[in-house]
DSSP file (Angstrom, degrees, kcal/mol; ACC not computed):
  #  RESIDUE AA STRUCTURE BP1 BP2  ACC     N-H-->O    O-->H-N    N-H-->O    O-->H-N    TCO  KAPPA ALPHA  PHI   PSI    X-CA   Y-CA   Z-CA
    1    1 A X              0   0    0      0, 0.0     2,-0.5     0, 0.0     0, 0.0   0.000 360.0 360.0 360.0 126.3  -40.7  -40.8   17.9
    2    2 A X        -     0   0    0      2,-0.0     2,-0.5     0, 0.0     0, 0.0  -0.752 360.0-162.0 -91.7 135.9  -37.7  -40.0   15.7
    3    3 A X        -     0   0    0     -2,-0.5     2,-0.5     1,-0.0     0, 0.0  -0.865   2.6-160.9-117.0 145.8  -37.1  -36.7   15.0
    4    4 A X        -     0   0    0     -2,-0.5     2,-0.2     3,-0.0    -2,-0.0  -0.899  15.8-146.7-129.4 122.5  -34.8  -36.3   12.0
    5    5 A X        -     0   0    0     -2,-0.5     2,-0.8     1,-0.1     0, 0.0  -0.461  35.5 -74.2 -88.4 173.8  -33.2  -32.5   11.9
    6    6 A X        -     0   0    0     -2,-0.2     2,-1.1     1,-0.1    -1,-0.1  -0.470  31.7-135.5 -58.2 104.6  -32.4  -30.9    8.8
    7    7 A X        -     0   0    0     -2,-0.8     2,-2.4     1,-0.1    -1,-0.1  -0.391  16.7-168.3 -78.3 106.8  -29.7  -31.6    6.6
    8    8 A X        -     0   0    0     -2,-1.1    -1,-0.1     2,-0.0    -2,-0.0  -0.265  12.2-177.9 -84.0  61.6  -27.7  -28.2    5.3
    9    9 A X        +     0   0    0     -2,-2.4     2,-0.2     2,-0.0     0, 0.0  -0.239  12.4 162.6 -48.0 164.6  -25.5  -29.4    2.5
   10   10 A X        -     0   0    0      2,-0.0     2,-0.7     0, 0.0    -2,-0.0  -0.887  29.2-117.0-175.6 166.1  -23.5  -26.7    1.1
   11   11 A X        -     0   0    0     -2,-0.2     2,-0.9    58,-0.1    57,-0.1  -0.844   9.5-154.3-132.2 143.7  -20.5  -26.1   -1.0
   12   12 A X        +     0   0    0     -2,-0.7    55,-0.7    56,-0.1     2,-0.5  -0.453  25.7 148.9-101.3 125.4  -17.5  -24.6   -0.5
   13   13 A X  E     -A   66   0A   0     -2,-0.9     2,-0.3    53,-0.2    53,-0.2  -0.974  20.3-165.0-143.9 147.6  -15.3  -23.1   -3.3
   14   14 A X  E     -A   65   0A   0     51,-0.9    51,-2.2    -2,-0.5     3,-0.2  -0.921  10.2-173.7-150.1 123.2  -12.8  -20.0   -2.9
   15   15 A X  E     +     0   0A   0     -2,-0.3    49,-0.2    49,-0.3    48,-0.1  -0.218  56.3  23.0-149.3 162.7  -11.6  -18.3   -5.7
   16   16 A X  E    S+     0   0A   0      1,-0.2     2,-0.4    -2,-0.1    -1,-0.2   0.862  78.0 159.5  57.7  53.5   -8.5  -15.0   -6.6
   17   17 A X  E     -A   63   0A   0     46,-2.2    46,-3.1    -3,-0.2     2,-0.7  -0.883  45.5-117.6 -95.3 166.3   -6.7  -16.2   -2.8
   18   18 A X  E     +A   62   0A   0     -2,-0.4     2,-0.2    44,-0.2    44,-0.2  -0.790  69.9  39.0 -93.0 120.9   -3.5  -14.9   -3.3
   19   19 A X  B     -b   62   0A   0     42,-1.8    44,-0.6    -2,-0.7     2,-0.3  -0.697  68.6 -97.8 138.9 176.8   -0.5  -17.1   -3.3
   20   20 A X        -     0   0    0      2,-0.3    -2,-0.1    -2,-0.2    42,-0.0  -0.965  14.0-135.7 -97.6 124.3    0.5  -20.6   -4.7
   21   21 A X  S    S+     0   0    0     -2,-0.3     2,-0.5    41,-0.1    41,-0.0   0.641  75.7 108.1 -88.4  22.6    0.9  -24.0   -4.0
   22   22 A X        -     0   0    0      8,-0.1    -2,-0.3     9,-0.0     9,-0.0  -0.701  67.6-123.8 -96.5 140.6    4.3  -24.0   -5.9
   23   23 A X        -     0   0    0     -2,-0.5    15,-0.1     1,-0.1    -3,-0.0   0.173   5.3-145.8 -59.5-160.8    7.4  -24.3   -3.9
   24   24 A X        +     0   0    0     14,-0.0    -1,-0.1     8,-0.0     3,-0.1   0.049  65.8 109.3-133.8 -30.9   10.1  -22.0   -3.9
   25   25 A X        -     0   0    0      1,-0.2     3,-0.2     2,-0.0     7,-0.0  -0.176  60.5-150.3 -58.4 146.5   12.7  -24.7   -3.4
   26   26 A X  S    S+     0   0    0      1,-0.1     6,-0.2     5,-0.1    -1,-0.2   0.750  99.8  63.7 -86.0 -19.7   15.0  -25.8   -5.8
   27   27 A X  S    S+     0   0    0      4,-0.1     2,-0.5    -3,-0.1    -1,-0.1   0.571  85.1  77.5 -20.2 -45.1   14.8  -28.9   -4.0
   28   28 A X  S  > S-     0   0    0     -3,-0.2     4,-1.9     1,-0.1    -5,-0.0  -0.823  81.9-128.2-103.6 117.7   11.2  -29.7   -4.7
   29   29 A X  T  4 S+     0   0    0     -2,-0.5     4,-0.5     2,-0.2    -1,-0.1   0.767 104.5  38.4 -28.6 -70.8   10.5  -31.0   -8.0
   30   30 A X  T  4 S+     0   0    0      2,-0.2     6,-0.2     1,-0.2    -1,-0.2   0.797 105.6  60.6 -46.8 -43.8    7.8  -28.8   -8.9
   31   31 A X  T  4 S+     0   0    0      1,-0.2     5,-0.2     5,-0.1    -2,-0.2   0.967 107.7  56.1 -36.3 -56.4    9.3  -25.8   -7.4
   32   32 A X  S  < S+     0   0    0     -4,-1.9    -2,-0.2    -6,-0.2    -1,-0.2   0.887  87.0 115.7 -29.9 -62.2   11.8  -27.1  -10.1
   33   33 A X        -     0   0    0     -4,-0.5     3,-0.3     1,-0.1    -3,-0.0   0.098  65.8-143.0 -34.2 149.1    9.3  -27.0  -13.2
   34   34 A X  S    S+     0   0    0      1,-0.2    -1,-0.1     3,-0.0     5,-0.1   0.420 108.6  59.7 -87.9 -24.0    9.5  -24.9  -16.0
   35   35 A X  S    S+     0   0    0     -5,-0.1     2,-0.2     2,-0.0    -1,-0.2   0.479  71.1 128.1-101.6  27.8    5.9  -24.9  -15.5
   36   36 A X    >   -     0   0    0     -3,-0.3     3,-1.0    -5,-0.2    -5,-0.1  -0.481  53.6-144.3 -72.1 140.0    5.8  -23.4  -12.0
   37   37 A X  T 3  S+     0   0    0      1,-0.3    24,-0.6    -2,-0.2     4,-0.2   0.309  91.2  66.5-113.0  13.0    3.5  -20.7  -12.1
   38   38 A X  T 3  S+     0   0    0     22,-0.1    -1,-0.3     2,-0.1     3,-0.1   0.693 114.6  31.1 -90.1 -30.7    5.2  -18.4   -9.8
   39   39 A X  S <> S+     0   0    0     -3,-1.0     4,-1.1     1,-0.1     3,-0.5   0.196  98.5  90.7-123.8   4.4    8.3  -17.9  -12.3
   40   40 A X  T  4 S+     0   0    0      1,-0.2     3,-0.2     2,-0.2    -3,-0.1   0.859  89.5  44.4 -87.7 -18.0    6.0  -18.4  -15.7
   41   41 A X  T  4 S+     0   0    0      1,-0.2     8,-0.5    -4,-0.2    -1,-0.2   0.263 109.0  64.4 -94.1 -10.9    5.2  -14.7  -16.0
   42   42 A X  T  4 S+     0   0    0     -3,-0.5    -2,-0.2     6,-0.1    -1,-0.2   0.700  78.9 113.5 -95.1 -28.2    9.0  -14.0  -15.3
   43   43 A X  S  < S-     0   0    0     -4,-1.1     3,-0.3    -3,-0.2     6,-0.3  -0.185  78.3-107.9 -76.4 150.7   10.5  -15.6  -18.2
   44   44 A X  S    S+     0   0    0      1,-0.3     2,-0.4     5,-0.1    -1,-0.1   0.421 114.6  44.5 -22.4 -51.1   12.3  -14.2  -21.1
   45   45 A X  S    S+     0   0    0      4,-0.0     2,-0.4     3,-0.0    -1,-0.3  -0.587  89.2 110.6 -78.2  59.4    9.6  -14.6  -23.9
   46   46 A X        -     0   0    0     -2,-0.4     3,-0.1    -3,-0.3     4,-0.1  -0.977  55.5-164.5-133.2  96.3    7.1  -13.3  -21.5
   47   47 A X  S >  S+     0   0    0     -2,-0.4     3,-5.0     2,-0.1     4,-0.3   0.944  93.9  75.7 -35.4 -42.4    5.6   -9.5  -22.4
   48   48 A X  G >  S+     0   0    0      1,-0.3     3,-2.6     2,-0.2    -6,-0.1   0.829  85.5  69.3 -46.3 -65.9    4.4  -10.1  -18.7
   49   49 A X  G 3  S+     0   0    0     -8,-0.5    -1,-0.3     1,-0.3    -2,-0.1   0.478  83.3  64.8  -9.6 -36.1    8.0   -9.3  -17.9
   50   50 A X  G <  S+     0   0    0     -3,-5.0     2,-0.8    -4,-0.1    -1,-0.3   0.392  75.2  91.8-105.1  18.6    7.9   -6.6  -18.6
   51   51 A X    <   -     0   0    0     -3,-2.6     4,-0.0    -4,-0.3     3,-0.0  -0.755  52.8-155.7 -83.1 123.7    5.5   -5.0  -16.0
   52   52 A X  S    S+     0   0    0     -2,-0.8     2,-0.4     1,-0.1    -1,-0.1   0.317  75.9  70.8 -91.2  26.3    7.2   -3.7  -12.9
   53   53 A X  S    S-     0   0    0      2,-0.0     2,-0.4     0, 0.0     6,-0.1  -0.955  85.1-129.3-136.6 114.5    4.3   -3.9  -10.6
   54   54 A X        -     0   0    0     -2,-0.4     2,-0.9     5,-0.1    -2,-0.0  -0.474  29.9-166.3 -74.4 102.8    3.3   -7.5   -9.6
   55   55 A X    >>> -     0   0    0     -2,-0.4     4,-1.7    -4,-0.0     3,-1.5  -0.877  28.0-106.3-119.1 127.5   -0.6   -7.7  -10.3
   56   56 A X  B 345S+c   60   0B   0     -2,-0.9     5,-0.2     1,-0.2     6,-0.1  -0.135  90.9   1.3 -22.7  95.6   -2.5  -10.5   -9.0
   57   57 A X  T 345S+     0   0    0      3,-6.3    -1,-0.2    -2,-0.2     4,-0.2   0.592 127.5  58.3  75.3  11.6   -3.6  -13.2  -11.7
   58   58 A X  T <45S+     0   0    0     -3,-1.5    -2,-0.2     2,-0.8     3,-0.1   0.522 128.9   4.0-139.3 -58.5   -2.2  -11.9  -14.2
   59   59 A X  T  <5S+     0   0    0     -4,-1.7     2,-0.5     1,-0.2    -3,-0.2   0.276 132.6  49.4-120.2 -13.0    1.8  -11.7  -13.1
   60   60 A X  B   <S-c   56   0B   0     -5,-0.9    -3,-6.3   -41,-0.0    -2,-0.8  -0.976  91.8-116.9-146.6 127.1    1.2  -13.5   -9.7
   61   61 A X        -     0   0    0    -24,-0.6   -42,-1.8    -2,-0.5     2,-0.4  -0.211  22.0-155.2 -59.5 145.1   -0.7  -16.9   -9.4
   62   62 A X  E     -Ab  18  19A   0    -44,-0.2   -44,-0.2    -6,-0.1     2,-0.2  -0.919   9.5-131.2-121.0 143.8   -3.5  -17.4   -7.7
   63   63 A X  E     -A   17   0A   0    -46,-3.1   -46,-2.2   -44,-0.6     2,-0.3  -0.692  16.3-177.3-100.4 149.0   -5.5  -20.7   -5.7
   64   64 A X  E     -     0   0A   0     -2,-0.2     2,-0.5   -48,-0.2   -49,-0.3  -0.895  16.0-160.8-141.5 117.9   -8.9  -21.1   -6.5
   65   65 A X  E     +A   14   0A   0    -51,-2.2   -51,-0.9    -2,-0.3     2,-0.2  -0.934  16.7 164.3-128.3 110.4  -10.0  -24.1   -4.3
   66   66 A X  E     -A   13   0A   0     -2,-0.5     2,-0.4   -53,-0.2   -53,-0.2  -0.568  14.5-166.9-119.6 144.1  -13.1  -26.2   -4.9
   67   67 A X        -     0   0    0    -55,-0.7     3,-0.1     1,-0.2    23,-0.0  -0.992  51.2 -21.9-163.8-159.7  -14.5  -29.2   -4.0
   68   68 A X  S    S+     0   0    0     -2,-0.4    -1,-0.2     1,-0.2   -56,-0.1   0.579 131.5   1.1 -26.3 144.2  -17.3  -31.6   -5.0
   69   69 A X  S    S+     0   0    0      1,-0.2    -1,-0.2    -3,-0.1   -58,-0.1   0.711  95.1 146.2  57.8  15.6  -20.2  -29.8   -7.0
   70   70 A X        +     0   0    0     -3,-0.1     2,-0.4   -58,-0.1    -1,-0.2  -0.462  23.1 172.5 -66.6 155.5  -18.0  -26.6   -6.7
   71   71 A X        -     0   0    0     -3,-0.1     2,-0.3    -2,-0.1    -4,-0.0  -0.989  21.4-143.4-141.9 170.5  -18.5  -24.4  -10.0
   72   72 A X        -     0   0    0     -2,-0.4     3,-0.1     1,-0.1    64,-0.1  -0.949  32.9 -87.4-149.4 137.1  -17.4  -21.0  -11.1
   73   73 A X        -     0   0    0     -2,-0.3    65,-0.2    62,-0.2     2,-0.1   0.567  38.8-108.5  -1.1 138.1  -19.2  -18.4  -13.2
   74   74 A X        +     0   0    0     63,-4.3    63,-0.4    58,-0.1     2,-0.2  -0.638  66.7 147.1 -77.9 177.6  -19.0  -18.4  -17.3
   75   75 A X        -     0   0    0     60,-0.1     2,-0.8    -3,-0.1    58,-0.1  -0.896  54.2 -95.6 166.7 166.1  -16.7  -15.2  -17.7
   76   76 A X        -     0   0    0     -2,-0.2     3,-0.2     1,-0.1     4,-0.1  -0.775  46.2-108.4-110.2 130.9  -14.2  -13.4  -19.6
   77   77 A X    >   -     0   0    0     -2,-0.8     3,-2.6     1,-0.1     4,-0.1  -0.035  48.9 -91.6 -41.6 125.0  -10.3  -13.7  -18.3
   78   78 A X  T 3  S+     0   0    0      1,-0.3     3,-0.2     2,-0.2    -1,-0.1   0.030 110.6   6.1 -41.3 122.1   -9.1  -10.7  -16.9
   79   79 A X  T 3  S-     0   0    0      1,-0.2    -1,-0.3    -3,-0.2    -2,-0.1   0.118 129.3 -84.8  95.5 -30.3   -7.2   -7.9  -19.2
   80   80 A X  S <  S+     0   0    0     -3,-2.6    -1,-0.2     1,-0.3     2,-0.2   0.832  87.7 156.3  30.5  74.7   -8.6  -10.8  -21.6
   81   81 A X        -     0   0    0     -3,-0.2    -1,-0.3    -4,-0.1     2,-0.1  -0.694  48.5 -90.5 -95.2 169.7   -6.0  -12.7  -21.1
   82   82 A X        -     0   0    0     -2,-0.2     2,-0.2    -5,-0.0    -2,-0.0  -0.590  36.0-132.5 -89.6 162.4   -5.3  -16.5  -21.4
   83   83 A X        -     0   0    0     -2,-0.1     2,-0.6    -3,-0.0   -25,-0.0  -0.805  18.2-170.5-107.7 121.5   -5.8  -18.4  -18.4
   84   84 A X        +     0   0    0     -2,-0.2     2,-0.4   -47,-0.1   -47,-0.0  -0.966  21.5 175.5-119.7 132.5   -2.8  -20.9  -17.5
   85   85 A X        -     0   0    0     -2,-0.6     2,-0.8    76,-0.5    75,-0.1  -0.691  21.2-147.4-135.7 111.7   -4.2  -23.3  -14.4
   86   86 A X        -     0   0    0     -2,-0.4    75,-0.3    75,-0.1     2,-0.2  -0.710  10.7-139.5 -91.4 137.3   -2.7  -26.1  -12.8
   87   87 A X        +     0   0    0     73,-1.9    72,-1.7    -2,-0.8    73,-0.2  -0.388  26.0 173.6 -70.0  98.1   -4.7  -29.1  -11.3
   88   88 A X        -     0   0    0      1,-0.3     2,-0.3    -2,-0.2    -1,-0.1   0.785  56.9 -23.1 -96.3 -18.6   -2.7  -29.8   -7.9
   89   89 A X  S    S+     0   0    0      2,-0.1     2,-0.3    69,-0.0    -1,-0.3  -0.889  91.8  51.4 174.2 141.7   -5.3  -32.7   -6.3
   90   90 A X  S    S-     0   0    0     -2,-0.3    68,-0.5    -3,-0.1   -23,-0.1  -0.690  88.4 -26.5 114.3-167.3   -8.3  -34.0   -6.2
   91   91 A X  S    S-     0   0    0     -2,-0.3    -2,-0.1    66,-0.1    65,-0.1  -0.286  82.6 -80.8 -63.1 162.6  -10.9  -35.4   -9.2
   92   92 A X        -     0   0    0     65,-0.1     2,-0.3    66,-0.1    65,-0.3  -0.247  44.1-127.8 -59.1 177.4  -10.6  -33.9  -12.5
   93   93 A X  E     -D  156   0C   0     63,-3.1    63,-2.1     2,-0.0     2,-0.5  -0.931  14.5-141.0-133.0 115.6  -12.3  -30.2  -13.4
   94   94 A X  E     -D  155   0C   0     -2,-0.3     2,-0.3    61,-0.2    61,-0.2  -0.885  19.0-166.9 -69.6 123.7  -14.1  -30.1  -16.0
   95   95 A X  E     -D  154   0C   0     59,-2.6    59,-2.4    -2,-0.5     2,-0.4  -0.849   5.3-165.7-116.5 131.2  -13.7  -26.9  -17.9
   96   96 A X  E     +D  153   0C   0     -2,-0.3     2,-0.3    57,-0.2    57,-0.2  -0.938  13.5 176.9-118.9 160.4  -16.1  -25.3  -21.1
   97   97 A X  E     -D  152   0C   0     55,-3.1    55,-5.6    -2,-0.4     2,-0.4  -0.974  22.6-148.8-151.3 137.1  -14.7  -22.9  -22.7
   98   98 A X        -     0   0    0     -2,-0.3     2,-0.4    53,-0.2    53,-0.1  -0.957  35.6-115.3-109.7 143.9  -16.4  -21.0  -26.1
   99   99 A X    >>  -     0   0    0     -2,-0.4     3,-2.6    51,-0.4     4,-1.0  -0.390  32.3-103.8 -85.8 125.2  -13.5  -19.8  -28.7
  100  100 A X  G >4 S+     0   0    0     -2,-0.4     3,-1.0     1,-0.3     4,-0.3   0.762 112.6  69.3 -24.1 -34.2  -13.4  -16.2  -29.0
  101  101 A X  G 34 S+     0   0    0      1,-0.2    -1,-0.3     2,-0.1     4,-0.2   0.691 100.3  52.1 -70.1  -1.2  -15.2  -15.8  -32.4
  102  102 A X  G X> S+     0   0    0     -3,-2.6     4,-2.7     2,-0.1     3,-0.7   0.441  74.4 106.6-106.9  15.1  -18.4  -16.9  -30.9
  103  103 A X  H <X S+     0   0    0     -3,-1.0     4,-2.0    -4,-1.0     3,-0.3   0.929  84.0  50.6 -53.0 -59.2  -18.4  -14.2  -27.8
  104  104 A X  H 3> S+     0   0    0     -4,-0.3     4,-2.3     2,-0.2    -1,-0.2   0.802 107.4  48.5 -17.9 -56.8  -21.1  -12.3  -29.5
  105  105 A X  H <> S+     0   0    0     -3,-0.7     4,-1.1     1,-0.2     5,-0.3   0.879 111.3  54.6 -76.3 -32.1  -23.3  -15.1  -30.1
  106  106 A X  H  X S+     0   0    0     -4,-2.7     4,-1.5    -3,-0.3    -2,-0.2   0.850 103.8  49.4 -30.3 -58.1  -22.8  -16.0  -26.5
  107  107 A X  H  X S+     0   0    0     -4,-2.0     4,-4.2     1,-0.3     5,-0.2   0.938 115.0  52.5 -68.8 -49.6  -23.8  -12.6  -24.9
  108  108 A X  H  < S+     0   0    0     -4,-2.3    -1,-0.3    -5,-0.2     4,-0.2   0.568 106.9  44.1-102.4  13.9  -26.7  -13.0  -27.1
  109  109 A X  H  X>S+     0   0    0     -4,-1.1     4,-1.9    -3,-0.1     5,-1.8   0.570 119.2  45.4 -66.5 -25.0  -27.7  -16.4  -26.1
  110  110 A X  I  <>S+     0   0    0     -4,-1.5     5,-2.4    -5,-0.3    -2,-0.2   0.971 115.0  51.4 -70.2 -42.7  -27.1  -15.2  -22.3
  111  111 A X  I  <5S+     0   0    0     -4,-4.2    -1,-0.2     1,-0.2    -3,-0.1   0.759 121.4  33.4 -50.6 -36.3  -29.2  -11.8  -23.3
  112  112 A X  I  45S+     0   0    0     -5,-0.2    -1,-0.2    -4,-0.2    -2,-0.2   0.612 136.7   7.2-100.8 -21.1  -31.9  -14.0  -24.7
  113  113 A X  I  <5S+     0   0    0     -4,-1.9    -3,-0.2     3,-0.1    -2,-0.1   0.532 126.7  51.7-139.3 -35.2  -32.5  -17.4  -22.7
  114  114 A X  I   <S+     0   0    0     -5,-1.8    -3,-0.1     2,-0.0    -4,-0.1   0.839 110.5  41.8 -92.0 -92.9  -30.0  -17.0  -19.5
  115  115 A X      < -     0   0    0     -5,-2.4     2,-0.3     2,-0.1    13,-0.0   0.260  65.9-145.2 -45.4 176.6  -31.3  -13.0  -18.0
  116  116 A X    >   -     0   0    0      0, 0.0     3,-0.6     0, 0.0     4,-0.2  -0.690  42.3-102.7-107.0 169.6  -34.9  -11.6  -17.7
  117  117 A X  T 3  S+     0   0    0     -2,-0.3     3,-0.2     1,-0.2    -2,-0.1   0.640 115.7  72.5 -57.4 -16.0  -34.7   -7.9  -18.4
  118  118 A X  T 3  S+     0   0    0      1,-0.3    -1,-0.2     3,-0.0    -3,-0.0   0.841  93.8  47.3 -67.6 -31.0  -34.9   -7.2  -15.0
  119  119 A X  S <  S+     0   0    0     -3,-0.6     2,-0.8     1,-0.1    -1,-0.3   0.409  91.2  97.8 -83.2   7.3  -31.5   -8.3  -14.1
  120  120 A X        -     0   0    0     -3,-0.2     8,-0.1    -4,-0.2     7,-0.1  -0.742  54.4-165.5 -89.1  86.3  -30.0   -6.3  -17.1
  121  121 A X  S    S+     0   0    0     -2,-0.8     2,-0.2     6,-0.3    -1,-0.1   0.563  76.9  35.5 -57.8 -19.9  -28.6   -2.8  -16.0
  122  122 A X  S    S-     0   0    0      2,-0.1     2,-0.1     1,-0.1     6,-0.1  -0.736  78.0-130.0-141.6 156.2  -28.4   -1.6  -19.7
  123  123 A X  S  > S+     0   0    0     -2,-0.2     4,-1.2     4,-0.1     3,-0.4  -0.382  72.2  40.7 -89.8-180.0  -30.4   -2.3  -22.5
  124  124 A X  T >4 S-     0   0    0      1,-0.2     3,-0.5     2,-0.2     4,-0.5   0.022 110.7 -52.7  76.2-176.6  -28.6   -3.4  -25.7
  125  125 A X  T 3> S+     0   0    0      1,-0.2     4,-1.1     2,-0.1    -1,-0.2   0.843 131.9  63.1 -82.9  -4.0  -25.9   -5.8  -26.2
  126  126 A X  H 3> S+     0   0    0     -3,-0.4     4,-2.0     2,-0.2    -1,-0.2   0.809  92.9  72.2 -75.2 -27.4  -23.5   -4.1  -23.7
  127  127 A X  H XX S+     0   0    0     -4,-1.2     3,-1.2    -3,-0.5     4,-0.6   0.927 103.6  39.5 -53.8 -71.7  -26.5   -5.1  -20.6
  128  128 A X  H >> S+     0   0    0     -4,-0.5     3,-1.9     1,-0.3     4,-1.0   0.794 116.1  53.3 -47.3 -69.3  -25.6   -8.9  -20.7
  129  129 A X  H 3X S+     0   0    0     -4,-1.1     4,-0.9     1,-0.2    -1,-0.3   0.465 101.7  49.6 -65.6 -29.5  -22.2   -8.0  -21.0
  130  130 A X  H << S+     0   0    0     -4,-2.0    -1,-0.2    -3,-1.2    -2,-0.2   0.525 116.5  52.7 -65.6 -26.4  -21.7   -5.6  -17.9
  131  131 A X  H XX>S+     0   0    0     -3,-1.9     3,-2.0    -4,-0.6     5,-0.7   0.712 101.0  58.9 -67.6 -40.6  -23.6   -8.8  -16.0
  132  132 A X  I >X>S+     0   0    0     -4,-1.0     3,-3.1     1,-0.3     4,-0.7   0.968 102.7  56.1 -48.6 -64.3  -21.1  -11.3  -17.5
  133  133 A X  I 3<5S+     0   0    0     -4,-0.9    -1,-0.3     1,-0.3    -2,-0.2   0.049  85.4  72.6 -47.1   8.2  -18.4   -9.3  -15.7
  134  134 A X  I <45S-     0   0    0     -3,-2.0    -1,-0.3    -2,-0.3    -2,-0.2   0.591 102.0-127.6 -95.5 -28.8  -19.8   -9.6  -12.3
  135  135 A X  I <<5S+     0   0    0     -3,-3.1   -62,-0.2    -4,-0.6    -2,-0.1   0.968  75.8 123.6  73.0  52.2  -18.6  -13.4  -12.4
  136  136 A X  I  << +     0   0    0     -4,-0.7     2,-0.4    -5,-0.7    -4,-0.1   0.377  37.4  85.5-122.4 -11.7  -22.3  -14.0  -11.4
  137  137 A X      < +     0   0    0     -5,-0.6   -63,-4.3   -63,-0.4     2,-0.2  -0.696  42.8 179.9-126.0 160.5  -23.9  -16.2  -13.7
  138  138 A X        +     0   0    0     -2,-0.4     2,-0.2   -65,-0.2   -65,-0.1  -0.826  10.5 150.8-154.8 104.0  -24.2  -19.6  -14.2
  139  139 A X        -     0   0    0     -2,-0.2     2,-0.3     1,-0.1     3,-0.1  -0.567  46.8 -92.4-113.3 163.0  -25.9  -21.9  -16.7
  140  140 A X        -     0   0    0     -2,-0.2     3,-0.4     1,-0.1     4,-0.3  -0.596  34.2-119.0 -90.1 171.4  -25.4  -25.2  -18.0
  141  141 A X  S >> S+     0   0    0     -2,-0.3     3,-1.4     1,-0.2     4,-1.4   0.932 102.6  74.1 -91.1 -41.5  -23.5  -25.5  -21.2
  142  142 A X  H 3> S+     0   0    0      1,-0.2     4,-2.1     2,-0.1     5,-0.3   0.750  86.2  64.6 -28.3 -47.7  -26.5  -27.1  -23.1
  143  143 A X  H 3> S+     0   0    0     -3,-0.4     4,-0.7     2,-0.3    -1,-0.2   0.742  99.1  48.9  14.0 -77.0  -28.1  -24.0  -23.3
  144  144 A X  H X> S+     0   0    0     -3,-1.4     3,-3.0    -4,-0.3     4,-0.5   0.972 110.5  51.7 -58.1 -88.6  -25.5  -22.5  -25.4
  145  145 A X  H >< S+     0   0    0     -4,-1.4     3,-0.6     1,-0.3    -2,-0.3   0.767  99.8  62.3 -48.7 -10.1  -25.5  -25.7  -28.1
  146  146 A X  H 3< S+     0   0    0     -4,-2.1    -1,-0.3     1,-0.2    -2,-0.2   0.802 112.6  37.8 -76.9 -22.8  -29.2  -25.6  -28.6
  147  147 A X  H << S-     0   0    0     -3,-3.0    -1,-0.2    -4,-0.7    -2,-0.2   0.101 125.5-103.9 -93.6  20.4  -28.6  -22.0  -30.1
  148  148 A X    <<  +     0   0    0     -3,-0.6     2,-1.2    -4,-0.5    -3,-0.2   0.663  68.7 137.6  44.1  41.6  -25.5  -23.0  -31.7
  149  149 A X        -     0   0    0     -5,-0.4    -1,-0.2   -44,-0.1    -4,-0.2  -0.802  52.2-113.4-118.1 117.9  -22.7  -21.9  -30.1
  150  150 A X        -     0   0    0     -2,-1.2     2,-0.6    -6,-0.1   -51,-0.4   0.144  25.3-171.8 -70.6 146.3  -19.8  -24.1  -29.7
  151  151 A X        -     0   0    0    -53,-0.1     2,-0.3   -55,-0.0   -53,-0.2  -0.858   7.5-158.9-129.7 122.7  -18.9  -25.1  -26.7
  152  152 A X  E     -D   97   0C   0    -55,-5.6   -55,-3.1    -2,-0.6     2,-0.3  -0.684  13.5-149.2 -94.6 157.2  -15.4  -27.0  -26.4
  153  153 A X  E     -D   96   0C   0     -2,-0.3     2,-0.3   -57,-0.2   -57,-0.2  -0.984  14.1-176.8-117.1 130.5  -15.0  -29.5  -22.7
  154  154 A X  E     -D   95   0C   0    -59,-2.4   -59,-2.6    -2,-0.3     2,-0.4  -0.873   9.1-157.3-128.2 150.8  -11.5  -30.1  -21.2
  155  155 A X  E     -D   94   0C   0     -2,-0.3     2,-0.4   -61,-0.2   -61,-0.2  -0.977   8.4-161.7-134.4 124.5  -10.7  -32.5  -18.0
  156  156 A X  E     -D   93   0C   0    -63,-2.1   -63,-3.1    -2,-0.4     2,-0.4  -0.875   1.6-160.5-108.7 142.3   -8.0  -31.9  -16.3
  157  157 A X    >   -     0   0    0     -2,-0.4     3,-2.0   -65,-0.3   -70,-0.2  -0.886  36.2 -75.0-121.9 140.3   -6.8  -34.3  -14.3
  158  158 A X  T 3  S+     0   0    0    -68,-0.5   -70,-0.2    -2,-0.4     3,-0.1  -0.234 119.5  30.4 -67.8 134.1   -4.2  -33.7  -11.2
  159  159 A X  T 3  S+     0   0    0    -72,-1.7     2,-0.4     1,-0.4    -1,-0.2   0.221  97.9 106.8 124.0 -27.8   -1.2  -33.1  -12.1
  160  160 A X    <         0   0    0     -3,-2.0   -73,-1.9   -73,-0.2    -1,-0.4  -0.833 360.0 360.0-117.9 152.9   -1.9  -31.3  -15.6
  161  161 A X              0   0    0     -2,-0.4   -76,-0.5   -75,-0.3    -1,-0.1   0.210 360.0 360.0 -94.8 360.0   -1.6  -27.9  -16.6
């Protein structure tokens, strides 16, 4: 008799570690780049510049390191800021992204089809929203386009910003 054990797939994805995989060197090519993301927050037309206190992900890069079937949460960029992220290895990422005039219709697709009421801490449109920010939830993007809310798709491929 063959006894077949249990298979535990699982996936591993790890997300705000602190640091970069851009060099420092001037030596090393990328290190080199104008788009090296260690120096991008430093440059001359940069408000960022003008912070004197180095804050993670926003003034200092950060690795967020996935692989197959990894995802991460929909959510809103810290400070709401733009997001700049480069692709260092591996398959393309598919990225959706909704454009800022539909965040409303969002919350209240999420409010209405994504939560139950139970998970909702607040009533009103602010409940959905306090949830968003937990960088807990996770739907498919259909969802959103059957209610009408545009949903743009980027692939990045390694190697692209």
């Amino acid at each position: 008799m063959l006894l077949q054990r249990p298979i535990a797939d699982s996936v591993e994805y790890a997300c705000d570690v602190d640091g970069s995989a851009f060099s420092s060197s001037p030596n090393d090519q990328l290190g080199k780049s104008k788009w090296n993301l260690k120096k991008l927050s430093r440059l001359p037309k940069s408000v960022l510049r003008l912070l004197e206190t180095a804050i993670p992900g926003v003034t200092e890069p950060m690795l967020s390191i996935g692989m197959l079937f990894s995802m991460f949460a929909w959510h809103v960029e810290d400070h709401y800021l733009y997001s700049i992220n480069y692709h260092h290895c591996g398959a393309a990422k598919t990225w959706y992204g909704i454009p800022g005039h539909a965040a409303l219709d969002f919350e209240k697709v999420v409010r209405e089809h994504v939560y139950t009421r139970d998970i909702l801490s607040t009533d009103g449109e602010d409940g959905a929203f306090d949830v968003l920010l937990g960088k807990t939830t996770l739907f498919p993007p259909n969802i959103l386009l059957e209610h009408d809310v545009p949903v743009y798709k980027a692939v990045q491929k390694p190697g692209n910003l």
